[in-house]
DSSP file (Angstrom, degrees, kcal/mol; ACC not computed):
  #  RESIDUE AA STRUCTURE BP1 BP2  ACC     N-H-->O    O-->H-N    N-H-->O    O-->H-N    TCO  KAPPA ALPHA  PHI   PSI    X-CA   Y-CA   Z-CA
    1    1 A X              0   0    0      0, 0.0     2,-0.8     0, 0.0     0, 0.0   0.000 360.0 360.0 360.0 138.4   43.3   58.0  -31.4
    2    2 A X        -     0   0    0      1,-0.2     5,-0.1     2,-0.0     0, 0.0  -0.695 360.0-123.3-113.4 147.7   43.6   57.0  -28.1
    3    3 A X        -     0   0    0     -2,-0.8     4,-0.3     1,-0.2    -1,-0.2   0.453  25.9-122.2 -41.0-169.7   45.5   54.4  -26.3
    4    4 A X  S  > S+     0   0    0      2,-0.2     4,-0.9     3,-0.1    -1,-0.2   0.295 111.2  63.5-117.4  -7.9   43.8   52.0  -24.2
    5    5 A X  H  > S+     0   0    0      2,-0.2     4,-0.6     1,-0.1     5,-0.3   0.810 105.9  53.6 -93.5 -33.9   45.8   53.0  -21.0
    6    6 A X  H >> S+     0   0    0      2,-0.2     4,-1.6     1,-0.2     3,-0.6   0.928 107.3  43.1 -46.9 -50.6   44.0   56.2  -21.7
    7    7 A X  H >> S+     0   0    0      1,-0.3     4,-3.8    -4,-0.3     3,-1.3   0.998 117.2  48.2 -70.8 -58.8   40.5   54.9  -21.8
    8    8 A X  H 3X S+     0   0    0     -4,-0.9     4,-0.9     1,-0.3    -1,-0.3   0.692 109.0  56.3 -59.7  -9.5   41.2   52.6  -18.6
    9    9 A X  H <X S+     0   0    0     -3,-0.6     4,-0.8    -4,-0.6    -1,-0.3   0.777 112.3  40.7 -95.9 -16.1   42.8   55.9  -16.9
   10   10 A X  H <X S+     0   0    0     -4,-1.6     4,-1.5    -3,-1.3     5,-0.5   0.768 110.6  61.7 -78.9 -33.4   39.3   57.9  -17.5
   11   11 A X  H  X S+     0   0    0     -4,-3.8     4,-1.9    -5,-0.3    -3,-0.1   0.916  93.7  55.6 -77.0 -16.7   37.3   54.8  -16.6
   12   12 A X  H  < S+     0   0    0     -4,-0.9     4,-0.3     1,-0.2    -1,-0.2   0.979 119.6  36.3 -72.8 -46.8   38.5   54.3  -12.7
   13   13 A X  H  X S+     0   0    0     -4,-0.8     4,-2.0     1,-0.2     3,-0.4   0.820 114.5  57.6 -81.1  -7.0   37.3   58.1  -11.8
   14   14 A X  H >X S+     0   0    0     -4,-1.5     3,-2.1     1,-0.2     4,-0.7   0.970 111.1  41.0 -51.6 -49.4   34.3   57.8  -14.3
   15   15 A X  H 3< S+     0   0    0     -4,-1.9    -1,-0.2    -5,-0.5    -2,-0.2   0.474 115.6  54.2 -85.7  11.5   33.0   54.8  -12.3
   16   16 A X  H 3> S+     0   0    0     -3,-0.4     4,-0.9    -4,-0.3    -1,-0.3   0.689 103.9  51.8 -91.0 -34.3   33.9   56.6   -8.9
   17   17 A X  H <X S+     0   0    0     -3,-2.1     4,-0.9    -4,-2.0    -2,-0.2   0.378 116.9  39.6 -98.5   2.4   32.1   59.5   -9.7
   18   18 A X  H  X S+     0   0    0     -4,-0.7     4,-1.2     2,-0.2    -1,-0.1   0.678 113.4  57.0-108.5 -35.2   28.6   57.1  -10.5
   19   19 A X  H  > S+     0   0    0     -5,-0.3     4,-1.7     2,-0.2    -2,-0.2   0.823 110.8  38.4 -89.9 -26.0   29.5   55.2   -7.9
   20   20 A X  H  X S+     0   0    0     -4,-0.9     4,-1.9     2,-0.2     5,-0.4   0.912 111.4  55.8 -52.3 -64.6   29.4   58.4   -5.4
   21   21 A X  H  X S+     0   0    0     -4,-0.9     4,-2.5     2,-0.2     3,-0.2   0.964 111.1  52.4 -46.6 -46.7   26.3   60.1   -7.0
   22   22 A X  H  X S+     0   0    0     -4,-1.2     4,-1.0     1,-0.3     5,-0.2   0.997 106.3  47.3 -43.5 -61.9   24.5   56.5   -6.2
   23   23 A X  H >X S+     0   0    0     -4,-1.7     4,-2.0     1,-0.2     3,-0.9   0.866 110.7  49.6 -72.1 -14.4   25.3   56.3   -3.0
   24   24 A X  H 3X S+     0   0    0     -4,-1.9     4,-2.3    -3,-0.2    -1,-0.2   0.706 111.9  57.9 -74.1 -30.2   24.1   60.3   -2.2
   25   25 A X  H 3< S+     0   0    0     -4,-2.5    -1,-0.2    -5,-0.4    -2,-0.2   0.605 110.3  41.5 -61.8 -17.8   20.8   59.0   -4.2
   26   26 A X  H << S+     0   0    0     -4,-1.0    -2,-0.2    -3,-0.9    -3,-0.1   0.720 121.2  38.0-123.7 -48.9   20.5   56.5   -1.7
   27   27 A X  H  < S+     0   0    0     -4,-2.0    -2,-0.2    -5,-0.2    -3,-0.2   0.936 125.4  18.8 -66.3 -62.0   21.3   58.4    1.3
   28   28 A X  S  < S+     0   0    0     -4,-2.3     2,-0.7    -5,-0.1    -3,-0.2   0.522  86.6  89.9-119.9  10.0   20.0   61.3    0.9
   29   29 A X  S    S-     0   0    0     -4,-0.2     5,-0.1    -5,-0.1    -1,-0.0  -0.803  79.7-103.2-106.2 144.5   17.2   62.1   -1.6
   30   30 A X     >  -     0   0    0     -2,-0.7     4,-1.0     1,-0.1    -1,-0.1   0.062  15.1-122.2 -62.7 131.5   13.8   61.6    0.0
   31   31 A X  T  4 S+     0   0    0      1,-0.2     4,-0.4     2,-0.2     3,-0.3   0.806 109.0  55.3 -15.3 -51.7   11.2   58.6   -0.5
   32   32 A X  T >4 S+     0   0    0      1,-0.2     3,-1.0     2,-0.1     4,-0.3   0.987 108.7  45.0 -69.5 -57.6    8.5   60.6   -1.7
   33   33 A X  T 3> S+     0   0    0      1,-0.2     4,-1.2     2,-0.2     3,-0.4   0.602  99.0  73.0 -66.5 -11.9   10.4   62.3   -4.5
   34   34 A X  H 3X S+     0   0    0     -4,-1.0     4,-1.8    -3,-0.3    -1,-0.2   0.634  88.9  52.6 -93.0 -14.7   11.8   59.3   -5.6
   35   35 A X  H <4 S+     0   0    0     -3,-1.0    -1,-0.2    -4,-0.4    -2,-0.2   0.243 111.7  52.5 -68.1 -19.9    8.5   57.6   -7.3
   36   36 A X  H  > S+     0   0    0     -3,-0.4     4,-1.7    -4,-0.3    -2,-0.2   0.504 113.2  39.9 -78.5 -32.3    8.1   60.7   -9.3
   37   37 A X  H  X S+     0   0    0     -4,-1.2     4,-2.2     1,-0.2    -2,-0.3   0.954 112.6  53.3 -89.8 -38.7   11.3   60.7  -10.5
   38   38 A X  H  X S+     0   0    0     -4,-1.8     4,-0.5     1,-0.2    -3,-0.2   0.831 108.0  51.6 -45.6 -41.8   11.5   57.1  -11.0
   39   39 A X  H >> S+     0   0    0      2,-0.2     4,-3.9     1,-0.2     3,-2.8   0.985 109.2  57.2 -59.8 -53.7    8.0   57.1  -13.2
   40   40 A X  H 3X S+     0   0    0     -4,-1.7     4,-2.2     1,-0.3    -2,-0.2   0.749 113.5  35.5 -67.2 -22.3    9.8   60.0  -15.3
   41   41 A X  H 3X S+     0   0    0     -4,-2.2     4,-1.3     2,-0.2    -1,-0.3   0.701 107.5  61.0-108.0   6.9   12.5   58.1  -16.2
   42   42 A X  H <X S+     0   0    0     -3,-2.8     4,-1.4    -4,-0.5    -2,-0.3   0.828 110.9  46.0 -72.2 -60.4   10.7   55.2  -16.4
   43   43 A X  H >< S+     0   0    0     -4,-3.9     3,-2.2     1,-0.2     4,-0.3   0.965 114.3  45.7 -44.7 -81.7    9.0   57.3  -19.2
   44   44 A X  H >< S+     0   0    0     -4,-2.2     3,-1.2     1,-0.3    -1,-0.2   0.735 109.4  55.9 -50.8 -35.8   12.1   58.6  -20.9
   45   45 A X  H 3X S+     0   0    0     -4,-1.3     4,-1.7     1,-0.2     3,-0.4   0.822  98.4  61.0 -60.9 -37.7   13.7   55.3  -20.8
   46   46 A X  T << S+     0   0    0     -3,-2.2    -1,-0.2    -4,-1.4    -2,-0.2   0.382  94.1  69.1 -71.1 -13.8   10.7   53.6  -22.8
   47   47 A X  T <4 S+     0   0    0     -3,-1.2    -1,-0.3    -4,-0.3    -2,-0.2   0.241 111.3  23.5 -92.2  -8.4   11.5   55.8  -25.4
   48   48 A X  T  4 S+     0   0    0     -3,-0.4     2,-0.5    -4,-0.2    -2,-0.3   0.553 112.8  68.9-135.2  -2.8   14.8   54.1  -26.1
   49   49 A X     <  -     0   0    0     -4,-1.7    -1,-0.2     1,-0.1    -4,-0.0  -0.931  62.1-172.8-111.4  92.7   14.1   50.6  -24.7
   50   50 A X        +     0   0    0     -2,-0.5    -1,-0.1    -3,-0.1    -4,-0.1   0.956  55.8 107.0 -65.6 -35.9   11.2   49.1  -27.5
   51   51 A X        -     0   0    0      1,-0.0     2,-0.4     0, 0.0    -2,-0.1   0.229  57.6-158.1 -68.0 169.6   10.9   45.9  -25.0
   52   52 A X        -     0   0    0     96,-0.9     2,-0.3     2,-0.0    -1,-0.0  -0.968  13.7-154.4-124.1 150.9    8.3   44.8  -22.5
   53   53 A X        -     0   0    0     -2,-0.4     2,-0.2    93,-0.0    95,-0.2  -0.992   9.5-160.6-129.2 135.0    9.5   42.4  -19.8
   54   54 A X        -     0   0    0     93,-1.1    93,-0.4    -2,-0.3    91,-0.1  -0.756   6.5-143.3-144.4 111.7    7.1   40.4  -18.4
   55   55 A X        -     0   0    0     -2,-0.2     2,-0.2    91,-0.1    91,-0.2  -0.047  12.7-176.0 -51.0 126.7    7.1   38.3  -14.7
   56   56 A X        -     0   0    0     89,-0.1    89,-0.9    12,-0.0    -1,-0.1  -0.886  16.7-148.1-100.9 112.4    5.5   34.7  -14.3
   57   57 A X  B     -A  144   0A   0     87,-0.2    14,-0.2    -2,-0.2    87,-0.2   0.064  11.1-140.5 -42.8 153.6    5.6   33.4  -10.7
   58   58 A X  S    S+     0   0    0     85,-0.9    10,-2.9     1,-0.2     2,-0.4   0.734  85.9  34.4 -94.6 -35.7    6.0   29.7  -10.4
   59   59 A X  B    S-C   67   0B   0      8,-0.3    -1,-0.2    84,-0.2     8,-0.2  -0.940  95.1 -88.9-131.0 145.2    3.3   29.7   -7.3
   60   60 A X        -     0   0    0      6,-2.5     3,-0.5    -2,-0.4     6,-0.1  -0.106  20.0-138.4 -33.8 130.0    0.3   31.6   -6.6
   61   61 A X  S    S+     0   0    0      1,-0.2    -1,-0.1     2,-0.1     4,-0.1   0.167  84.5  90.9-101.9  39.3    0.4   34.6   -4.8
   62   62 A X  S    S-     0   0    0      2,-0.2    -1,-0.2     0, 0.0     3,-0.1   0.029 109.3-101.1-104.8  22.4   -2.6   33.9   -2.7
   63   63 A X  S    S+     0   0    0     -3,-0.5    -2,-0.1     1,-0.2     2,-0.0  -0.045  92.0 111.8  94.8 -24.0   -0.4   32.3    0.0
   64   64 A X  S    S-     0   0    0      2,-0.1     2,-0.8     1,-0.1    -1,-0.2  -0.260  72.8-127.0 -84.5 173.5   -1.2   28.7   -1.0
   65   65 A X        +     0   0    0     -3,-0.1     2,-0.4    -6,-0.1    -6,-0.1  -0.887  63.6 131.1-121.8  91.4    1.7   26.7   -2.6
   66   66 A X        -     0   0    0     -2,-0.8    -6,-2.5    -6,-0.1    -2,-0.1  -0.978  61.1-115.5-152.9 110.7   -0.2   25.6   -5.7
   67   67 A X  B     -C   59   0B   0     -2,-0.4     2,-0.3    -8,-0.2    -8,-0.3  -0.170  31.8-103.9 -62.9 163.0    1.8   26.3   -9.1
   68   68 A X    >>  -     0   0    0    -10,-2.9     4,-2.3     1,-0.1     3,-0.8  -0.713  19.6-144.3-100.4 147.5    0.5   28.8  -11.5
   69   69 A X  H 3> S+     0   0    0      1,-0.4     4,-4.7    -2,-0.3     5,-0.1   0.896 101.9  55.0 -67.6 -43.9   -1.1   27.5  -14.6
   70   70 A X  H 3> S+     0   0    0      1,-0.2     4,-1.0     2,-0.2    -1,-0.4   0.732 105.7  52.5 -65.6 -34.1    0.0   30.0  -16.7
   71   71 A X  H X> S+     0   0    0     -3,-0.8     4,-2.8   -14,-0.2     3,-0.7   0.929 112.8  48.5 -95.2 -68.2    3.9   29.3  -15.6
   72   72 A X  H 3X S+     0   0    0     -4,-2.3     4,-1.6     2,-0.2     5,-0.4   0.921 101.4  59.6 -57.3 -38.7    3.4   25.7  -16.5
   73   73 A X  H 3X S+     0   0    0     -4,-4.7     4,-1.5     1,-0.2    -1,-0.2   0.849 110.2  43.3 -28.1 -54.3    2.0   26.3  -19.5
   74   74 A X  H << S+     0   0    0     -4,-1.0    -2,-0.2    -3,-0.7    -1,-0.2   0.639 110.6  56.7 -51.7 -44.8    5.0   28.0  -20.5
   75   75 A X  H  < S+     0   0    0     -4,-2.8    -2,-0.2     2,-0.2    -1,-0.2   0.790 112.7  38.3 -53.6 -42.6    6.9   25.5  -19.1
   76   76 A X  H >X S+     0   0    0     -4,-1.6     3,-1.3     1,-0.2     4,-0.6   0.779 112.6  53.9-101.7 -47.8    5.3   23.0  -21.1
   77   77 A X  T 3< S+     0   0    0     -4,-1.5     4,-0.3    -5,-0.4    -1,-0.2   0.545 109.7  53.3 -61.6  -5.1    5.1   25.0  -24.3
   78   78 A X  T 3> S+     0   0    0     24,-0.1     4,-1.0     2,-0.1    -1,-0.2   0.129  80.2  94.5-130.6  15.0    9.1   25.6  -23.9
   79   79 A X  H X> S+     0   0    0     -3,-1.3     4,-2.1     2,-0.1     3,-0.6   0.990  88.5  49.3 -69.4 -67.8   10.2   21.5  -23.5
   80   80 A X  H >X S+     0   0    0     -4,-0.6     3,-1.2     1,-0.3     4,-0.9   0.871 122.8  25.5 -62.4 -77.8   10.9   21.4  -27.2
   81   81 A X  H 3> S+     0   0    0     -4,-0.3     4,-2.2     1,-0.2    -1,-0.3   0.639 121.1  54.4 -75.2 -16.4   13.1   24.5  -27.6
   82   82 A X  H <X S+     0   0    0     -4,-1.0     4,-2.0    -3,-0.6    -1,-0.2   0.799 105.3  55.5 -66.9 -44.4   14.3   24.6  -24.2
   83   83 A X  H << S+     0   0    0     -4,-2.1    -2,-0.2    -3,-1.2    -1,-0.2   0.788 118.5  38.0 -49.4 -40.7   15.5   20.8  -24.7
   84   84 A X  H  < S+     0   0    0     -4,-0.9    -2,-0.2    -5,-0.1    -1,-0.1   0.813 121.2  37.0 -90.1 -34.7   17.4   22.1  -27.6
   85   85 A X  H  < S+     0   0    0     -4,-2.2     2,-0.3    -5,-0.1    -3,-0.2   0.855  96.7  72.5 -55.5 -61.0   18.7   25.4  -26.6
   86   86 A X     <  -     0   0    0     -4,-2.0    22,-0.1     1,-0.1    24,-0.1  -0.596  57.1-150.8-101.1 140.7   19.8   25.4  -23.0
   87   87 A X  S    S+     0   0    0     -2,-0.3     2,-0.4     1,-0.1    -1,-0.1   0.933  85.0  51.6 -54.2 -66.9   22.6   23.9  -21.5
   88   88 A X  S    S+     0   0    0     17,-0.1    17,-1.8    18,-0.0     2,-0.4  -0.800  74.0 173.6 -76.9 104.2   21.4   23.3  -18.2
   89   89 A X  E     -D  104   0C   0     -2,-0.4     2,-0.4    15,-0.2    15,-0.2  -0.888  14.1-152.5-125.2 150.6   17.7   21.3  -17.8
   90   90 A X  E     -D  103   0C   0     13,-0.5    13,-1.4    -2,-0.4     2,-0.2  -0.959   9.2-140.0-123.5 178.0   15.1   19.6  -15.3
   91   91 A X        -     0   0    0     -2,-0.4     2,-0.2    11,-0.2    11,-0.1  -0.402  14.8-179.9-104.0 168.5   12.9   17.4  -15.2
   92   92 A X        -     0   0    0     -2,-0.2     9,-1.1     2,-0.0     2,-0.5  -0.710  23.9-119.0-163.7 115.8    9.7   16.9  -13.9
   93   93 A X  B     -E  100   0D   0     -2,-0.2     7,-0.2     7,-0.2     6,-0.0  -0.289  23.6-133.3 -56.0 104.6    6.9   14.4  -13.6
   94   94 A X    >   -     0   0    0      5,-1.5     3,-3.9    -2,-0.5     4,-0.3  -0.127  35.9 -98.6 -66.5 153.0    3.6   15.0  -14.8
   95   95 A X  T 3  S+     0   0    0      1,-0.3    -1,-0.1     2,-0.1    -2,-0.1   0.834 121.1  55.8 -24.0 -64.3    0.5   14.1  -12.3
   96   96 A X  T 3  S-     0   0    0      1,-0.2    -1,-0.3     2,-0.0    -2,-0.1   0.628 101.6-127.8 -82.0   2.0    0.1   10.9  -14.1
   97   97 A X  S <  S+     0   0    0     -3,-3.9    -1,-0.2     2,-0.3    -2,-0.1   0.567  85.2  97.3 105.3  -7.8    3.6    9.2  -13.9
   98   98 A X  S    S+     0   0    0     -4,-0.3     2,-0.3     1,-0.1    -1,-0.1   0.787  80.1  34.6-100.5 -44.9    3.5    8.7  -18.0
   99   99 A X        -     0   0    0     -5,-0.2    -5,-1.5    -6,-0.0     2,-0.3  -0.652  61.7-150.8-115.0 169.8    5.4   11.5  -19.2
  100  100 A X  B     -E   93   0D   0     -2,-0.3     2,-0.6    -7,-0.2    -7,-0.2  -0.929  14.8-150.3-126.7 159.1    8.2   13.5  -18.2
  101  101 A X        -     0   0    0     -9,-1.1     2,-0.2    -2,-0.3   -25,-0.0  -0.875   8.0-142.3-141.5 116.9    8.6   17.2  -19.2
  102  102 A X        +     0   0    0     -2,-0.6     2,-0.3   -11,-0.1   -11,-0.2  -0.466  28.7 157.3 -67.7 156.9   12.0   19.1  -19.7
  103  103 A X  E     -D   90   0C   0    -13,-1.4     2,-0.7    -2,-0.2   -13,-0.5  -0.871  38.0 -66.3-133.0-175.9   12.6   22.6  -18.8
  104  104 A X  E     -D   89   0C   0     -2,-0.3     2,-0.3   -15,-0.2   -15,-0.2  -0.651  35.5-133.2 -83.9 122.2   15.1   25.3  -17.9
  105  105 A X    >   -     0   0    0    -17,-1.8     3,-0.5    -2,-0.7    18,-0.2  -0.540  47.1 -71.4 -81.1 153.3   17.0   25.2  -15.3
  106  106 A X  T 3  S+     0   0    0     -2,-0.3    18,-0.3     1,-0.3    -1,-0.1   0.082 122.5  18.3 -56.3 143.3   17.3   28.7  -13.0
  107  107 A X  T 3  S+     0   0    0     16,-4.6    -1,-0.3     1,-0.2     2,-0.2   0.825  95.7 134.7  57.4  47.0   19.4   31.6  -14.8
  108  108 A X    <   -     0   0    0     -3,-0.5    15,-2.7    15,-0.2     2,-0.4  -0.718  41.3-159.9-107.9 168.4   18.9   29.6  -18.1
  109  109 A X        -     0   0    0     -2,-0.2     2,-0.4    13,-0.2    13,-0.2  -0.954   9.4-178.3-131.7 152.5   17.8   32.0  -21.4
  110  110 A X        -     0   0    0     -2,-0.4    11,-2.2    11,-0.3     2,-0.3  -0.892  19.4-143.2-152.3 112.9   16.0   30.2  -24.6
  111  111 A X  E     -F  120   0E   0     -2,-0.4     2,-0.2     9,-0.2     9,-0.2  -0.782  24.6-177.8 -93.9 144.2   15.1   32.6  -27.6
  112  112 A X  E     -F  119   0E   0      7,-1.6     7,-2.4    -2,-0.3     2,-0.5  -0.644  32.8-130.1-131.4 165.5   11.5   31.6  -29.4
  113  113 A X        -     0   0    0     -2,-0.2     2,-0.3     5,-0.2     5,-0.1  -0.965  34.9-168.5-129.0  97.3    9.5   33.2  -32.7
  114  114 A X  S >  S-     0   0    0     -2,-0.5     3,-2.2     3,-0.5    -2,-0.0  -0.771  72.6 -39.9 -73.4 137.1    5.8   33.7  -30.8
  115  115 A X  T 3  S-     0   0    0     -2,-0.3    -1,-0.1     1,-0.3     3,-0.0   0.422 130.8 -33.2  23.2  38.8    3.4   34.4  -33.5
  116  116 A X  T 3  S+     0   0    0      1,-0.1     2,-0.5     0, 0.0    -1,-0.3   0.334 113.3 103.0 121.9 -28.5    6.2   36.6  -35.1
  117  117 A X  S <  S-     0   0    0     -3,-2.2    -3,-0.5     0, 0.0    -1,-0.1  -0.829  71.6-124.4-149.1 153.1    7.9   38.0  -32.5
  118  118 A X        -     0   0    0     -2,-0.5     2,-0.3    -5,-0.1    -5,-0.2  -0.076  37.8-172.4 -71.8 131.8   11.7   37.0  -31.1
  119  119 A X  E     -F  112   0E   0     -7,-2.4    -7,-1.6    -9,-0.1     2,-0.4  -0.764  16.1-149.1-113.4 144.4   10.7   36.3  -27.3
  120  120 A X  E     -F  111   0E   0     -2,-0.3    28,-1.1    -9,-0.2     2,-1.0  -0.954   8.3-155.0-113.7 122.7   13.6   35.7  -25.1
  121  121 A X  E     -B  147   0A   0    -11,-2.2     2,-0.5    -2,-0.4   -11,-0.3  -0.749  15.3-172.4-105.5  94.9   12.4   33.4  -22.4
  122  122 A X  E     -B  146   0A   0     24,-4.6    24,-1.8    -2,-1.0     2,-0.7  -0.750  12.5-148.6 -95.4 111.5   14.9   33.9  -18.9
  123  123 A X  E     -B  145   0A   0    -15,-2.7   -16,-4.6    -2,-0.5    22,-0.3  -0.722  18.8-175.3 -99.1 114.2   14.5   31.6  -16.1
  124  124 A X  E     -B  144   0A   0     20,-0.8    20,-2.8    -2,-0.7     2,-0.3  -0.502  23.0-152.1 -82.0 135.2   15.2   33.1  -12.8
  125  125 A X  E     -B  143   0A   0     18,-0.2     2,-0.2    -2,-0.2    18,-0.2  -0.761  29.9-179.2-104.2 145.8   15.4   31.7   -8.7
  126  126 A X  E     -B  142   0A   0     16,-0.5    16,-1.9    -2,-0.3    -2,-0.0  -0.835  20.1-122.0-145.2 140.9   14.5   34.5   -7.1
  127  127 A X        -     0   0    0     -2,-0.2     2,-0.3    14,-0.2    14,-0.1  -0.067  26.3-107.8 -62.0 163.4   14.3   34.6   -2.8
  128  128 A X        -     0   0    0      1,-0.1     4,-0.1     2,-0.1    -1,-0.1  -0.634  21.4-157.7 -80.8 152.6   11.5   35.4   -0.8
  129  129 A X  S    S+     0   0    0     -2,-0.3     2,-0.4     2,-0.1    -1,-0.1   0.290  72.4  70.3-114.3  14.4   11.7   38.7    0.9
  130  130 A X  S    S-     0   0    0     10,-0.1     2,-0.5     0, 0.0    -2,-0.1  -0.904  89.2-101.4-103.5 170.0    9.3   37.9    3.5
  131  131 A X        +     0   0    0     -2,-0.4     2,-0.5     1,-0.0    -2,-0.1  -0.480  38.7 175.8 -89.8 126.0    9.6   35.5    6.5
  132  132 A X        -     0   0    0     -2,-0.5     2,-0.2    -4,-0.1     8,-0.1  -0.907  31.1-128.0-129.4 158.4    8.1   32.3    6.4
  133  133 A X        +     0   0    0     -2,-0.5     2,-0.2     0, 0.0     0, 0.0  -0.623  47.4 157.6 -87.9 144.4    8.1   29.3    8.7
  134  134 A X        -     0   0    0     -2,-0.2     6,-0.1     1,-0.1     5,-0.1  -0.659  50.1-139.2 177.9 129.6    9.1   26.4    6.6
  135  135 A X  S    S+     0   0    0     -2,-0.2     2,-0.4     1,-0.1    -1,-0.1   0.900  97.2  43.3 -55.0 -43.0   10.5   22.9    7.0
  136  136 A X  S >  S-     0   0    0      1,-0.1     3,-2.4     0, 0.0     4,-0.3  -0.801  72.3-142.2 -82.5 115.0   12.8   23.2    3.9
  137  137 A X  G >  S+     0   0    0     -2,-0.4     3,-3.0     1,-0.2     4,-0.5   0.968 105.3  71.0 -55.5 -47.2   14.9   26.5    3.2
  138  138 A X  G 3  S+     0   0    0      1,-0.2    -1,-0.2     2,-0.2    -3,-0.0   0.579  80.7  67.5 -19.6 -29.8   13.7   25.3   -0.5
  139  139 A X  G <  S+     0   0    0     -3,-2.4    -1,-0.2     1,-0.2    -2,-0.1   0.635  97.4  57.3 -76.7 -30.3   10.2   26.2    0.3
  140  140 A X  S <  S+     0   0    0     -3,-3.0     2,-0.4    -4,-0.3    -1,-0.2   0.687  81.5  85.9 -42.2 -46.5   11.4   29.8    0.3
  141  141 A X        -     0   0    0     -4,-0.5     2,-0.5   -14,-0.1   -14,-0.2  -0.570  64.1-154.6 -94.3 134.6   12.9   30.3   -2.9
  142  142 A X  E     - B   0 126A   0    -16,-1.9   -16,-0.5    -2,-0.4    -3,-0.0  -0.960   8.1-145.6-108.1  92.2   10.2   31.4   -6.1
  143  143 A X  E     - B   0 125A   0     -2,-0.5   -85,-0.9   -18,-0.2     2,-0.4  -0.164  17.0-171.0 -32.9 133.3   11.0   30.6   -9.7
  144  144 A X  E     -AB  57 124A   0    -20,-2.8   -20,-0.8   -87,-0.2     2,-0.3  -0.952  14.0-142.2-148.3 152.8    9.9   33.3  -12.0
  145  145 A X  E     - B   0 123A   0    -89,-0.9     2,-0.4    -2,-0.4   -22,-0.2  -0.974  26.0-165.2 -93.7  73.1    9.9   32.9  -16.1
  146  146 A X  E     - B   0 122A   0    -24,-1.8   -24,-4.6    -2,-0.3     2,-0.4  -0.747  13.2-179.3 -79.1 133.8   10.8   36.1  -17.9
  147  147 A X  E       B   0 121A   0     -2,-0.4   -93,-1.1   -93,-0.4   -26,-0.2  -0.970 360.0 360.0-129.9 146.1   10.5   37.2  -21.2
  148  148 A X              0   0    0    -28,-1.1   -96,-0.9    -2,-0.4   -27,-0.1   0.550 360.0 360.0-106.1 360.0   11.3   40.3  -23.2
């Protein structure tokens, strides 16, 4: 059996040698090839990963700052378990001032039973990666809703 000074003495050149090949992946194999090869393991990978992960934006991506329905929906459909599950919540006022509605706060996870099957429901900040004029750096940053 082997020690544990063993394993840790294999693991510093393991993660040297991954960490090399990466960066030679990075540098030097070409653009073009890399979208073929990316689909193919994309492929092979799907064949040992059963999940689907799937993105909701917080705002429309038709440039206007108008949240997406589907996001709140979710949002609104995930107060109860969210309330109960996750550590970290906000709040938020609905248009008319009457109710309030919990949520998740950014990098929170909340697992659900949808019609039958265990959802894990991630909320994520993620920045914008283009440049935009805005009074508030805030204005930037795009909330997205995952689940696998």
């Amino acid at each position: 059996m082997m020690m544990m000074q063993d394993v840790w003495n294999q693991l510093g050149p393991a993660i040297a040698t991954i960490m090399f090949a990466w960066t030679m992946y990075q540098n030097y194999f070409p653009h073009e090839l890399r979208g073929h090869l990316r689909r193919y393991t994309d492929k092979l990978v799907s064949y040992i990963y059963p999940y689907i992960h799937i993105t909701f934006h917080e705002y429309e991506t038709d440039g206007w700052f108008e949240r997406s329905k589907a996001y709140v929906a979710i949002e609104r459909y995930l107060s109860k378990n969210s309330s109960i599950q996750a550590k970290r919540l906000k709040a938020s006022v609905v248009k008319d001032g009457q109710s309030l509605v919990l949520s998740m706060d950014d990098h929170e996870e909340v697992t659900d039973d949808y019609e039958g099957a265990k959802v894990w429901w991630i909320s994520s900040l993620k920045e914008a990666n283009r440049p935009t004029l805005a009074w508030y750096a805030k204005e930037d940053d795009n909330r997205e809703g995952d689940f696998c």
